[in-house]
N, C-alpha and C positions, 0 to 999 in steps of 0.2 A: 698592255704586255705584262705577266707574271713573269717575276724572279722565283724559281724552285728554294736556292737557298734563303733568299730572302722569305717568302712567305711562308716554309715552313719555321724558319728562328720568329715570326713572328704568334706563332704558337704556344701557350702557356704549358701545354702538356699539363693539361687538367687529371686533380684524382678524380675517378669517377668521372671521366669526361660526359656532359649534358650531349656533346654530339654524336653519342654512340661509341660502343666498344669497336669497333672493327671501322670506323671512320676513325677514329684514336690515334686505332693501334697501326692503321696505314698510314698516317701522318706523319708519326714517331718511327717509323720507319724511311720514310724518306727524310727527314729530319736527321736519323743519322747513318744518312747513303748505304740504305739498303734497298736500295733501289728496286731491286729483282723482288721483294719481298712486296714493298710500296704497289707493284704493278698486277700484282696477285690480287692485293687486296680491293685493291681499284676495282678489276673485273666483275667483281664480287658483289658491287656494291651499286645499285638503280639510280636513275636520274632522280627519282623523289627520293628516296634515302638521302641524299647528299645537298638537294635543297632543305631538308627537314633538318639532317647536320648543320648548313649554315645558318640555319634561323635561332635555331641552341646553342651556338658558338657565344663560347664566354670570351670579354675581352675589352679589355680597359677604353680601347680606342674605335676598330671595327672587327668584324666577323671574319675569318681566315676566308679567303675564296677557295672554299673546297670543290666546287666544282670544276673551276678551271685550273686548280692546282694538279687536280687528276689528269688534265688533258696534258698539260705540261710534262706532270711524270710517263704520260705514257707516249710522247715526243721525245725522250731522253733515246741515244740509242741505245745506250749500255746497259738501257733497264729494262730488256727483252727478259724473262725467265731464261735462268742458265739451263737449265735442263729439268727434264719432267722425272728423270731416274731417281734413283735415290741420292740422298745428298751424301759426301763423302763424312769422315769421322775425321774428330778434331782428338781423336785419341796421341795423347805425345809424353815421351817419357822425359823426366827431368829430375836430376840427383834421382836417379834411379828409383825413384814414384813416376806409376802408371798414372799420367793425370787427365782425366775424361776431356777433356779441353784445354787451352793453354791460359786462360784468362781465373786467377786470383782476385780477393780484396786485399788490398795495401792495410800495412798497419797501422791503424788511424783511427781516427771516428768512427767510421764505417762499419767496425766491429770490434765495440766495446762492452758485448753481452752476449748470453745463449740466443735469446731470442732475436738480435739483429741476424748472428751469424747463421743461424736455422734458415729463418726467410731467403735468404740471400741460395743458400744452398736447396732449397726448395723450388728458388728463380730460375739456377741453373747455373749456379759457379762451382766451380770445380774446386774453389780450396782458400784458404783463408790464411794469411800471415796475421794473427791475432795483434790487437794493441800492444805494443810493449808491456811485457809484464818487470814489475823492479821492487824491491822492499824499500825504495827512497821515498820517502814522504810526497807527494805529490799534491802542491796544491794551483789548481788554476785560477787564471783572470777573468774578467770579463769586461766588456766582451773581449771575445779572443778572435776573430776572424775578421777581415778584410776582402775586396777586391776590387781588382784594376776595371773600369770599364772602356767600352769605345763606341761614340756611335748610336749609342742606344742596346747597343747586343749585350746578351747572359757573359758574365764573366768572361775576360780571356787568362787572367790572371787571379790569382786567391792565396793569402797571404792568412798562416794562422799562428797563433802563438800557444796552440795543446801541445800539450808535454806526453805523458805515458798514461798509462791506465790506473786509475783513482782507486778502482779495485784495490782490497787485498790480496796478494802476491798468491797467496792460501785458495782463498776464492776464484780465481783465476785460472787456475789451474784445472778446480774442479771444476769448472765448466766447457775447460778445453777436455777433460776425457769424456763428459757427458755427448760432448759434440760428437765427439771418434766414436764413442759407443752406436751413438745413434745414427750416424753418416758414416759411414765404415767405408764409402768408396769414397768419399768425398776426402782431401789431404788437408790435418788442420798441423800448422805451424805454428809453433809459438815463438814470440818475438821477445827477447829478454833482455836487459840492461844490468851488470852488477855493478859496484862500486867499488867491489875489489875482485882480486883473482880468486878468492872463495866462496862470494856471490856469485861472479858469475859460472863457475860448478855449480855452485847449491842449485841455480836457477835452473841451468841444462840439463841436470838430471834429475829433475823433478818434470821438468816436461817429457823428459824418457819416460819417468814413471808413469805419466799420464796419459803415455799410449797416444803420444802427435807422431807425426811422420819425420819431423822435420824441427831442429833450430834453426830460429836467425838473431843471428847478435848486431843489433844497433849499436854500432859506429858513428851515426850519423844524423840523429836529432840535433836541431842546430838553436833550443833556445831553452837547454835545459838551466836551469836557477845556478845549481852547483858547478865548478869547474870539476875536470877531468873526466867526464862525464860524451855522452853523446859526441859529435863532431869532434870534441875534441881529440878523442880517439883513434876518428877516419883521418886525421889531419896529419897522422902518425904512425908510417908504418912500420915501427918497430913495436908498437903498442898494437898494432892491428896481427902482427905475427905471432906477439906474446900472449895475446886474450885466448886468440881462434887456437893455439896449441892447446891452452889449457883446456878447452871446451871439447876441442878434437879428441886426446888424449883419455876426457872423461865421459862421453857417452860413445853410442857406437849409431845412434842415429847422425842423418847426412846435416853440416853446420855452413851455415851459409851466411860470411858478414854483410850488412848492409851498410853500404857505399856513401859515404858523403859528395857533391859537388862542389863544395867550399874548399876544392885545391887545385891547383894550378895544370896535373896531369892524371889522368888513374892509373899508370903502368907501375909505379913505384905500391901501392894500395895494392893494386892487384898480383903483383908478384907475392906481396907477403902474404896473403890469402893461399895462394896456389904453396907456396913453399911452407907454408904452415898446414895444408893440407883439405883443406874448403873444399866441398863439394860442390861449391857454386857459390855467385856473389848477386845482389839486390844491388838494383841502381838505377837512377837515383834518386835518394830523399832530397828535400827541399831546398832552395838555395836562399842563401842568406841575403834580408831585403829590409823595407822598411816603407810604410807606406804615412801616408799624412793628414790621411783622414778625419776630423776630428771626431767623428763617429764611432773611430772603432779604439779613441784615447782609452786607456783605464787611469781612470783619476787623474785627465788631463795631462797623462803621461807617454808614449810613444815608446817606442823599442824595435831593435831588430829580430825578426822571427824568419819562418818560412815562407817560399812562393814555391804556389806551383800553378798547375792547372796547363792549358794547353799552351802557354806563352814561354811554358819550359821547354816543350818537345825539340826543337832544335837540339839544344844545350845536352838534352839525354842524350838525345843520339849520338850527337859526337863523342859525350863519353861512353855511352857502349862500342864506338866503334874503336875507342883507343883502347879497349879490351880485344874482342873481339877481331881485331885487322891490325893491331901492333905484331912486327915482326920478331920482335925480342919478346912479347908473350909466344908466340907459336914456335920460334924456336927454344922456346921450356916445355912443350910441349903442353901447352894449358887448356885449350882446347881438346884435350884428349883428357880431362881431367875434370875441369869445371863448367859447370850450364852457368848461363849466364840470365835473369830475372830483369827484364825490364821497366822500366817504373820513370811516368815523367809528363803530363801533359794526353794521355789514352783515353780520349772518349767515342771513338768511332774502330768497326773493324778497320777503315783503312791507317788508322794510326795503331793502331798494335799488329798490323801487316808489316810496316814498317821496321818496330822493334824485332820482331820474326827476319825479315830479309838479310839484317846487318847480325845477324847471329843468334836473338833470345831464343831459349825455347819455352820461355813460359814470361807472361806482364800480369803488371798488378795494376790495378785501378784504384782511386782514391777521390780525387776532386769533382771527378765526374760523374761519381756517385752519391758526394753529397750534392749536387745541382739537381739531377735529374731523378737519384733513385736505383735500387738494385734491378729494375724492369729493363735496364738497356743491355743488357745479357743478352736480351731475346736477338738484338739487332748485332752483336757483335760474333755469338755463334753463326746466325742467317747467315750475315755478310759475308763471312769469311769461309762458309762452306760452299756458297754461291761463286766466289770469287774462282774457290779448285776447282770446282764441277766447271766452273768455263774456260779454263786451264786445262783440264782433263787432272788435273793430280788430285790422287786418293791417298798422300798420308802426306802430314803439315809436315815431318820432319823434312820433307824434299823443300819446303820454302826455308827453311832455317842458312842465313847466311847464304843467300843466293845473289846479293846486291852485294856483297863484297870485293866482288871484282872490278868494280864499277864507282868505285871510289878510287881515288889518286890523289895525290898532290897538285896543290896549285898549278906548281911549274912544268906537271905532264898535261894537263890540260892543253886542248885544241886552238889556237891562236888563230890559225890561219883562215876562219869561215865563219860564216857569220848568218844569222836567221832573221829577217826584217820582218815586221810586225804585217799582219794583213788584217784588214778592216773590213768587216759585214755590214756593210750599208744600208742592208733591213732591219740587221738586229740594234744598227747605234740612233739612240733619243735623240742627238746632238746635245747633250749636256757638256759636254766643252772640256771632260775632268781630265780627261788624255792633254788638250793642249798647253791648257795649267801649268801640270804635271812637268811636262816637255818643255816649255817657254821656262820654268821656274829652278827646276831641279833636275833637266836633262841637257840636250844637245840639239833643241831650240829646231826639232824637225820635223815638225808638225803644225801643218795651217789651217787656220779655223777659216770657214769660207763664209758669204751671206745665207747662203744656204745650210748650215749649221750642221755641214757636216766636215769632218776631220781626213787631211790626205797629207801622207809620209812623203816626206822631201828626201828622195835615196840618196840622192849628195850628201846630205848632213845625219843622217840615222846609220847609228854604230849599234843596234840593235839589243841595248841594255835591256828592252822591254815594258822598262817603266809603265808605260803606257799600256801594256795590257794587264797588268798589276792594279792601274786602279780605275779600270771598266769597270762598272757599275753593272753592266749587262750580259756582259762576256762578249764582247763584240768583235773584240782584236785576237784575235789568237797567231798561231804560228805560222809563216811561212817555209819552202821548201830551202834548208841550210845548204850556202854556196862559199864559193873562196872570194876571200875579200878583195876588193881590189886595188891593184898596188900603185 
């Protein structure tokens, strides 16, 4: 039996893959649930092509099973082709930029020079929040990165200690007009840090000069050397209402702060943004971590810096939703005022689906690009235009903030009904991990039998799930939800 997510994470995503371009690029498409696309490709491709792919397959341990990994994707139901028409446009406006798509680079590594952020807009991103640009001395460590693992799998977690752009403040610049010159539909942002209220003028309106679309004032770098500086600022919103005035004040392009998660709520952050007059808010940078690697020591030394990567997406989302779904924001009417920029954990279209539902109209990408590369573009546009075409919607703005009703509080939540686990007894190994699971850290409602297969005791299963949480197979899925009984 093939696992589909399993044997594609077992994929190195080879440069120049030895297995073929178009065995590759369907891989790395079901890899990251594009399903509809993965099934295209598939059609495409001959029984000897695919034996010929798996004998080229590079890999530390065995060869991907690209044969039967095709038969697998093309068993999936959901990976029928959405439709043979034309595919919809990801056309969406934000701070009042017309943006080809809604998917950015984060400011980060990812775009520390003309020629990353060219490639990248030649892949097909729509726009670029450049590195921090700052006249503060910047000097980095080394090494500077980290990451969490689990299991054997690519990061879930990545912890970095880069600070802003090493560039001259000068230099920087001039490369953000070269980019606008030359990508003129593409939106390039410049992202700027001062150390005082006349740096950060000097800073914004030099990126006016430079013909960007767009400031964003970091708030919220969380390891920068100096005090007063990065988070300390988002930590603060009498400092976040004071900076975004003076920056408002002095250009007339749209200024957008970016958001720290190192606070307790975003409504107080976010109000002074809206009341200071922000065109829209970034969110969110890194959360403050510490890992203990001795790997990634500098001179045997440790420090707290940034995490992100997908271990964060949760934690984003709830703070876009305390923007986006707070009642005391809406009735300021801030939604009528400010876009909101997603940022947190986005390496697949169905994660920055997500950030679109609960409100964004536009995410940024970062960690998922240092892992895999500016090439997962291809699978984030597919996806997410595949996704409307089977929806029937032809403009993204109709997904924006459509799951928002569909969040509540705890205590409105459904009490009275309850969903018991149902088991596929074709698809379950008997590996046992469900009754573990359930004997160890559940409600003890699950019997393993000689026959090494697993059955739910309805007496005692309160329908937590646990148990289909850590199928290995997918074996347990949902049942039809009923009233519990009393």
């Amino acid at each position: 039996m093939l696992h589909l997510n399993e044997e594609t994470a077992r994929c190195l995503l080879c440069h120049n893959a030895p297995c073929g371009e178009k065995v590759a690029r369907a891989i790395r498409a079901a890899r990251f649930e594009n399903l509809y696309t993965a099934v295209e490709l598939f059609n495409e491709i001959s029984d000897a092509e695919l034996a010929a792919a798996e004998k080229a397959c590079i890999h530390y341990d065995k060869p991907i099973r690209i044969a039967a990994l095709k038969t697998a994707i093309q068993g999936q139901r959901d990976a029928v082709p959405s439709t043979k028409a034309e595919l919809p446009s990801l056309e969406i406006n934000f701070c009042d930029m017309v943006c080809e798509n809604p998917f950015f680079l984060a400011s980060s590594a990812v775009c520390t020079n003309y020629d990353m952020v060219a490639r990248a807009f030649e892949a097909g991103w729509a726009g670029v929040f450049y590195k921090t640009i700052t006249k503060a001395d910047i000097r980095e460590v080394s090494p500077r990165f980290d990451a969490v693992r689990k299991e054997g799998t690519p990061f879930v977690g990545f912890r970095n200690m880069e600070q802003l752009s090493e560039n001259p403040y000068t230099m920087d610049f001039d490369i953000l007009r070269r980019l606008k010159q030359n990508y003129p539909s593409k939106r390039v942002i410049a992202s700027i840090m001062g150390q005082t209220e006349e740096e950060w003028i000097e800073l914004a309106k030099m990126a006016e000069e430079a013909g960007c679309d767009a400031v964003e004032l970091n708030f919220s770098c969380p390891q920068m050397r100096l005090t007063g500086l990065g988070s300390d600022i988002g930590q603060n919103s009498e400092l976040i209402l004071f900076y975004t005035s003076y920056v408002r004040d002095a250009v007339s392009i749209p200024v957008i702060p970016k958001m720290t998660p190192n606070i307790m709520s975003m409504t107080s952050p976010a109000l002074a943004c809206f009341y200071a007059g922000a065109s829209g808010i970034s969110a969110i940078n890194t959360i403050k971590s510490i890992t203990m690697s001795h790997e990634a020591e500098v001179s045997e030394k440790k420090t707290v810096s940034g995490y992100s990567g997908k271990a964060v997406k949760p934690i984003a989302l709830r703070m876009i939703y305390e923007m986006t779904g707070n009642p005391i924001l809406h009735k300021a009417g801030i939604e009528k005022h400010m876009d909101i920029s997603g940022i947190g954990g986005i390496e697949t279209w169905r994660d920055a689906l997500e950030f679109i539902q609960l409100g964004c109209r536009n995410v940024q990408v970062c960690t998922a690009v240092m892992q895999y590369g500016y090439r997962i573009i291809d699978d984030l546009i597919l996806g997410l235009q595949h996704y409307m075409a089977s929806r029937g919607i032809t403009e993204l703005k109709k997904l924006v903030g459509e799951e928002l009703k569909n969040i509540v509080l705890p205590s409105d939540l459904d009490r009275e009904t309850m969903v018991y686990p149902m088991i596929d007894k074709e698809k379950c190994i008997g590996c046992g991990r469900c009754y573990v699971s359930c004997m160890d850290g559940g409600h003890q409602a699950i019997e393993f039998g000689e026959d090494r297969k697993p059955r739910v005791v309805g007496s005692k299963c309160v329908g937590c799930h646990l148990c289909r949480l850590v199928c290995p197979t997918g074996a347990i899925s949902l049942a039809k939800r009923i009233k519990k009984a009393r």
